[in-house]
Structures are given as structure tokens and as C-alpha cells.
N, C-alpha and C positions, 0 to 999 in steps of 0.2 A: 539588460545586464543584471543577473542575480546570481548571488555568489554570499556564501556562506563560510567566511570565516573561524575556527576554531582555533580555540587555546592560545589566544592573544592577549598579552598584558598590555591596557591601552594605557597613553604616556601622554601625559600634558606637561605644559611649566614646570609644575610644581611636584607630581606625585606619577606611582607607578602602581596598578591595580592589579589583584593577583589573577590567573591566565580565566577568560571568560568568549564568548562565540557574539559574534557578529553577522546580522544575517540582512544581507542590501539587494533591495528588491527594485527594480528600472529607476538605479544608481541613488534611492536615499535607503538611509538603516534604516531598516522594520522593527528588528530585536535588538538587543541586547543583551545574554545573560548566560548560565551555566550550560550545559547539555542542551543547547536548541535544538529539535530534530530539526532533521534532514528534510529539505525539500526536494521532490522529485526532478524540479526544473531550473535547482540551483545549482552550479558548481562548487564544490568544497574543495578549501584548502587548509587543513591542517596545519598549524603554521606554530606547532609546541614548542617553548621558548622562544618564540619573536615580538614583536610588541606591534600596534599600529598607534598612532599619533595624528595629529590633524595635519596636514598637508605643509608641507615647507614650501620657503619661497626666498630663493635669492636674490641677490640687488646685486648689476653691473656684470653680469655675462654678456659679452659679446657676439652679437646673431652675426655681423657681417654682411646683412639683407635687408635693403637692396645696394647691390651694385661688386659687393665679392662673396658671390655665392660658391664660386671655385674653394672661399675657406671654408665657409660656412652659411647654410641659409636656417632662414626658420623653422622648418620641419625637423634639420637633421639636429640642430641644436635644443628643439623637446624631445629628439631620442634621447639626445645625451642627458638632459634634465630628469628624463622619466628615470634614467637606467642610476640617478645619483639620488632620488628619493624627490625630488621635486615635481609640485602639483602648480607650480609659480615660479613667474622670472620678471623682475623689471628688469629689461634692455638698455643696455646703455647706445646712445646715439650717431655714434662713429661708423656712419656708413656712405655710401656713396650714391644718391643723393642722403645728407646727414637727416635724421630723423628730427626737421628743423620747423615746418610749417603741419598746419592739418593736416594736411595731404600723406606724409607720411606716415603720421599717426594714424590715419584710418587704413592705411595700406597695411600696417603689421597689426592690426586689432582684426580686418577683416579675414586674413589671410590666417589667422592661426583660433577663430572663433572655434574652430570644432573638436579641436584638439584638446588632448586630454591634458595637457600644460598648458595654463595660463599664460598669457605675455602682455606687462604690461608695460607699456613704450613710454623710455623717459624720454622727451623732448630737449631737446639741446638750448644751452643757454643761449648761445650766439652764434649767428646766421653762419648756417656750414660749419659749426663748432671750431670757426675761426678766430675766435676772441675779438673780434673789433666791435659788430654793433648787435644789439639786444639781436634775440629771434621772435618769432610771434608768441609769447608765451600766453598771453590772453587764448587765442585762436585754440593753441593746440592743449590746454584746458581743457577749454570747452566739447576739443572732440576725445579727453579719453586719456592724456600724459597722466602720469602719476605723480612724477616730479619733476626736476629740470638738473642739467646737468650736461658739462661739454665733454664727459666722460673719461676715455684716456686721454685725452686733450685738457689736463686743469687750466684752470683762466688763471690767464699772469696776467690781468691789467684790474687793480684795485678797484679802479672806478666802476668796470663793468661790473664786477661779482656786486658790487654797493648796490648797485641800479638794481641788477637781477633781484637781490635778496627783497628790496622796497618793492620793486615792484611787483612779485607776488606775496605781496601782504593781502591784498584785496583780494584773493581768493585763500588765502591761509595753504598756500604754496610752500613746496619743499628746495631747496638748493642745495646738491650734490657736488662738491670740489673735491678730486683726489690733489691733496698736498704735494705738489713737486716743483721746485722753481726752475726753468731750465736753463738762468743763466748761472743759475749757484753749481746745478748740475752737470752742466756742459755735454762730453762729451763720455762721463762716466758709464762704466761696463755693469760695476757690483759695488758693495757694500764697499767704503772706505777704510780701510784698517789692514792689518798682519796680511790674509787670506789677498788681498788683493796685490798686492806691495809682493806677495812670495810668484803670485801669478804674472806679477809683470801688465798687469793690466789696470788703467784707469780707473780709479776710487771714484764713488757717485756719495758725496759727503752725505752724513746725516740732515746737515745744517739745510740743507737743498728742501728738505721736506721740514723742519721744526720751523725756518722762518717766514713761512706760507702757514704752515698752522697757526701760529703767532696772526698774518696777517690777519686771516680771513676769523680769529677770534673777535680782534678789536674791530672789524667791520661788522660782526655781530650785534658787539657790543654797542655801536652806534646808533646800527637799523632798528633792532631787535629783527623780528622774520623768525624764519625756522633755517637751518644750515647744520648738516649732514657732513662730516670728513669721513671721508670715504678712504679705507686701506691705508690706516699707519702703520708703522714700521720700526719708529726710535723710540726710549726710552722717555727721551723727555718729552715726544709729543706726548705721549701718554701722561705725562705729567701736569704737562699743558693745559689737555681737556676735561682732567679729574680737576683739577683749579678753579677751573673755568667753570663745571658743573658747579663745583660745593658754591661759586658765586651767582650760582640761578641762570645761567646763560641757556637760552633753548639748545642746547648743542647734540647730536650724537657721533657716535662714531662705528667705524668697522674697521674689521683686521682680516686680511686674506691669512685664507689655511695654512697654504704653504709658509709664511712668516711667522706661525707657531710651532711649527715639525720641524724646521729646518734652519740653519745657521751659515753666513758666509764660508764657513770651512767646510759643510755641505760639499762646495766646488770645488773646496781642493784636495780632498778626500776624495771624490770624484777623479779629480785627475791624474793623481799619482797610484790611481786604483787601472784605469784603464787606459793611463799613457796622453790623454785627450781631455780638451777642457768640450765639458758636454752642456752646450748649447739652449740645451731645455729647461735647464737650470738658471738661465736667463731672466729675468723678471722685474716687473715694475710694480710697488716699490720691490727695491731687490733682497733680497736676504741677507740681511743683519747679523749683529753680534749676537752671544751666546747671550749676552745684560742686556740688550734689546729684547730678545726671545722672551728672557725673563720676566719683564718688567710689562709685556703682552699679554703673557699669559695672568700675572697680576692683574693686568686692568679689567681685563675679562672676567673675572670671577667676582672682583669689585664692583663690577658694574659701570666702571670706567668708559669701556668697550661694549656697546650695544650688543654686537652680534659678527661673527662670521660668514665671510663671502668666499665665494669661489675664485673666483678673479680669473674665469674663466675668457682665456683670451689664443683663440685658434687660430695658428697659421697653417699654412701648404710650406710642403716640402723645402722648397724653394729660398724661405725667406728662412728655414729655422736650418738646416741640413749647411753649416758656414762657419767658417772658425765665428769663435764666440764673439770677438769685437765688431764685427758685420753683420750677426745673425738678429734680429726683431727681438724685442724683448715679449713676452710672456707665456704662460704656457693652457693648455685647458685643463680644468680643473671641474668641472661638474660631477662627471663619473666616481671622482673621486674623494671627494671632501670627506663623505661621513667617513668612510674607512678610514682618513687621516687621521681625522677626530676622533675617534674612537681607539685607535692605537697607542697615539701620542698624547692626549689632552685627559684619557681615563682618570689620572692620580690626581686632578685639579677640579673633573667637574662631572656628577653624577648623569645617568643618563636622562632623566627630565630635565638635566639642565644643558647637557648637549643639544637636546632638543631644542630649547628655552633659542638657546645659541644659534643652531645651526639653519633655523628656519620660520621660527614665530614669533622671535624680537623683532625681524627685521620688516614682518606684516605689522606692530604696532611702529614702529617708524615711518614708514609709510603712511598710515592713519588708515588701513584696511585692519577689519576683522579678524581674528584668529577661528576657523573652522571649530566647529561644536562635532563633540561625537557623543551625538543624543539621539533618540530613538525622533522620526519626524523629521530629521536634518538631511539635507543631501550631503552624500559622501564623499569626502576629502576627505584622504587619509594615505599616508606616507607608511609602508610596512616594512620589518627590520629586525635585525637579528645582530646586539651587539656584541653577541661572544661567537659570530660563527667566525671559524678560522678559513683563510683564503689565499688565491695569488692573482694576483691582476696581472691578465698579458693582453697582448693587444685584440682578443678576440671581446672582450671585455669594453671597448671602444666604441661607442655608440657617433660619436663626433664625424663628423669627413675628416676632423684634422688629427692627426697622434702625436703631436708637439706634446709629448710628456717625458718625463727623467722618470714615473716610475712603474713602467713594465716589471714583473718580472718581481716585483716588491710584496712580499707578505705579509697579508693586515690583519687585523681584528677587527669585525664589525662589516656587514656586509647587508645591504637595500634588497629588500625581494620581491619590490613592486609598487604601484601608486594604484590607488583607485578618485577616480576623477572625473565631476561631469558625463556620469555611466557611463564610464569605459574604465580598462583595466590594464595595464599594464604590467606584464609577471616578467620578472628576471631569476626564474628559479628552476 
């Protein structure tokens, strides 16, 4: 693979370089600089006004592989990765058999080595991401997990997450808990408030998620460990985990996209637009208030909030095509993140820092590398265009699954490719 890039502003963390030529010859950069010529056996893509950046990497998209490959298997979930800018995915565990002993773990390490998206398999806290007894976390360690986590399955039993977090201390192990209690929650649809109460549908309290983050603080606070809150949602867990940090706790956190773009009256603006409560608008955590939204987007530019996930979560037809109170809760969100982000999040956070955001916080969370784009380096690199105007329809869908509310929606900011592992992937 050789491919010669023009008139790129490369994008880190911190800063934005004015437009210069990249030239990657079987898959690492050879050059870097103004006017490289042309080689005769590279491909050029002229790419004026777009930027490339080191390769992003999500935490907690759903492959569904093995065992519901009908929503989702691993190949078609790095289309979807590839086509949303991503070079990386840790997976979260919820599959059928659960990504629980080694065995699984080298089943999705093997199965996606050659692909130009990474996948790095979080192994589940407890056996079948059932919550009762630990899982091999030693074992599956040692073959390759990144971190541990029962995924959309949070652990409701105190004592286990306690055990999990001690017990990968001995290898300086990560522990992933999305906040949800499901007896506070019950049988809730959406956010609790106005929007819900006018729908006639079952409120899912805030309280369901702040006294899980609450818990799983002061279990921190006990173990010490490392422990990850994965996808808040209320204003005062946010308040919570800025607390918690300025007191020294190892703690991070992440916020799904959709819970910065979008507000419980989302749904009902939705409904009294098309007569129908729309289904795909469905999601765990659910879409919050307008002082939620706010107080999100605060903690994120504060630093509050590590980083942004996709919260990439695929269903079939089946499970989402249902009046809203029976239809699964979540949507897929890969394809789409940066354009979200970049429409909605522009006024609050530059583009090194969406970047910062959208996919190289969440590789130091992890405790992987952030990609180098230096001459010598193999190439990872995420390309992108944050002022191209667009519409996403469903030809735009790289997923098996289309469980999305927004076909059909006009963004800012548009992905035009990964290069990864010599290979390329063009969306242009």
C-alpha cells in the first residue's frame, strides 16, 4: 500500500498544522512535508481542507460475535468503524457465548488480526456477564483483554465489582461499570421528567444511575484499583466524579454522543412531528434533560469526562421496528459519532480537542499508546473533513443493523477514510 496524501492539516491533542503531504509507502510514512512529488506507484489523494490525526479508538461498541451474528458480527462492525473514522474498538462482552474465558478472547483477536480496525476484547467481569461469580480474569489477561467489564450488563452486586476491582490489581487491570441500577430502574422507558409524563410512558429516574455511581465511587475508594464509569448521563453524576477526581481517586469516565446532541424532548418533538413515538430514539443511558445535557457538556471540556463513546449498540429489525415500551433499548452509533460531534459539540470544543475527545483519551485510558504521525512510524491515521457539509441516509450504513433515528439528518463534519495496518479504507 502506497499512497500519498496532499494538503492535510495533521491534528493531535493539542494543535492543528497548516495543510502539508504525507507520503506511506507498505503502510509506514516515508515523508512528510510541503510539495512531495509524486510517485509513480503511489496513489494520491488530494485531500485540501481535511486533516488526518492518529487513528481513533472507541470503548464499548457492541460486535454481537459470537453467537448474534444475524445483528452484528465482527467484520461488518469494522465496516462500520472504518466508515466512522475508527482505527480501534475495545468490544464489549455481551455475546453468546459472553467474551468470559480465554477461549473467547482469542477467538475475536484471531478472527479480526488482519483487518484494518483493531479489536480489542474486553473480557467480562463475571462468568456469562451474569453478575454472580468472578470470570477468569487472570487467564483472559494473559491472552489479550484490555480490560474487564460485564458491559450492557452493569454488576449490581457490590461485592462482586469489590472483588473484580482487588483482583486485578496484580496485573494493574481496568474495571469498566456502566452505572444503572435496575431495581431503581425497573421497568423505565426514558428519561424521568415532563417529556415522559406528556408520553404516557414510564420514567427511568436519574437516581437509577447517580446511586451506582455513588456505589462503585466508595468501592474505589476502599480498593483503590483502577475503575472506568462508563456512559453517564445526569448532572450530578458528573458532579460526583469531578469530586471524586479533585479527591485523587483513580477514576475516569465517558459520555455516549447521543447524550450530548440530544435531550428527552428529542422524543417528543419526534412524536408529535410524525404522529409515532420512534423507537430508535430508545437508549441506555436514556436521553436526559436539557441541565443534564449541560452539565455533560461542562464536564467534558473540564476534564470531568475523559472521552466520548459511541455506544454503539445493533439490533435486527425485529427487536427495534415495536411500539417504544417493547422495542430493545439502544441504537448504532459508529458511523456517526464524529459528524455528531462536530455539528453539535463545535461552540464548546476545538477540533484537536474533539479529536482529544472522540478517540485518543480513550487509548490513554486504556493504557495503550496514542499513534505517532512521524516519518519512520507505521501508519495510523483517522482522515476528515470538519467543515464538509452532508446528509446521512441509509446508503451511508456500513452496520448489518439500521437501528438509527438519524437518516436523513444534516451534519457538519464528515470521515473520508482510515489508513491502518497497510490497508486503506476510502469513504470518498
Amino acid at each position: 500500500m502506497n499512497l500519498l496524501l496532499k494538503n492535510v492539516r495533521l491534528v493531535t491533542a493539542t494543535e492543528q498544522t497548516d495543510p502539508q503531504d504525507i507520503l506511506i509507502r507498505g503502510g509506514r510514512i516515508e515523508a512528510i512535508g510541503s510539495n512531495l512529488p509524486a510517485a509513480e506507484d503511489a496513489e494520491i489523494w488530494d485531500l485540501a481542507g481535511a486533516c488526518a490525526s492518529p487513528g481513533w479508538l472507541d470503548v464499548g461498541a457492541q460486535t454481537a460475535d459470537p453467537g448474534y451474528e444475524h445483528r452484528e458480527d465482527l467484520h461488518s462492525v469494522i465496516r462500520a468503524a472504518a466508515a466512522g473514522g475508527y482505527t480501534a474498538l475495545a468490544s464489549f462482552p455481551n455475546t453468546e457465548p459472553a467474551v468470559h474465558s480465554k477461549s473467547e478472547i482469542l477467538y475475536v483477536l484471531n478472527k479480526t488480526g488482519g483487518e484494518p480496525v483493531a479489536v480489542y476484547p474486553i473480557g467480562a467481569v463475571s462468568s456469562g456477564c451474569l453478575g454472580k461469580d468472578l470470570a477468569e480474569l487472570f487467564d483472559m489477561h494473559h491472552a489479550g483483554a484490555i480490560a474487564f467489564s460485564d458491559g450492557q450488563k452493569s454488576v449490581q452486586d457490590a461485592g462482586l465489582l469489590l472483588r473484580a476491582i482487588q483482583y486485578v490489581q496484580a496485573f494493574n487491570g481496568l474495571i469498566i461499570n456502566l452505572p444503572h441500577h435496575q431495581t431503581i430502574a425497573g421497568a423505565g422507558q426514558m428519561h424521568e421528567g415532563v417529556a415522559s409524563t406528556m408520553l404516557g410512558l414510564k420514567g427511568l429516574p436519574a437516581l437509577a444511575e447517580e446511586l451506582m455511581v455513588q456505589r462503585d465511587l466508595s468501592l474505589l475508594e476502599y480498593a483503590n484499583g483502577r475503575l472506568h464509569l462508563h456512559l453517564l448521563s445526569t448532572a450530578r453524576s458528573v458532579e460526583l466524579v469531578r469530586t471524586a477526581k479533585k479527591a485523587g481517586l483513580p477514576v475516569t469516565a465517558s459520555v455516549a454522543i447521543a447524550n450530548l446532541c440530544f435531550t428527552d424532548h428529542t422524543i417528543l418533538g419526534d412524536a408529535s412531528a410524525q404522529g409515532a413515538f420512534e423507537s430508535n430514539w430508545k437508549v441506555l443511558p436514556p436521553l436526559r434533560s436539557a441541565a443534564d445535557v449541560a452539565a455533560l457538556i461542562e464536564g467534558l471540556v473540564d476534564g470531568t469526562i475523559d472521552f466520548i463513546a459511541t455506544n454503539h449498540t445493533p439490533w435486527h429489525d425485529e427487536a427495534k421496528n415495536l411500539e417504544f415500551p417493547y422495542a430493545e433499548f439502544g441504537m448504532i452509533g459508529l458511523e456517526t459519532a464524529f459528524a455528531l460531534a462536530c455539528t453539535y459539540l463545535r461552540t464548546y470544543l476545538s477540533v484537536p480537542q474533539l479529536v482529544e475527545k472522540l478517540g485518543l483519551a480513550s487509548r490513554r485510558v486504556l493504557g495503550l499508546p496514542v499513534p505517532g504521525i512521524a516519518v519512520g512510524n507505521r501508519a495510523d491515521l483517522t482522515l476528515f473533513d470538519p467543515n464538509h457539509a452532508w446528509t446521512f441516509t441509509a446508503q451511508h450504513i456500513a452496520s448489518k443493523a439500521k437501528n438509527t433515528p438519524l437518516v436523513g439528518q444534516n451534519f457538519r463534519g464528515k470521515v473520508l477514510g482510515i489508513v491502518h495496518r497497510g490497508q486503506v479504507v476510502r469513504n470518498f
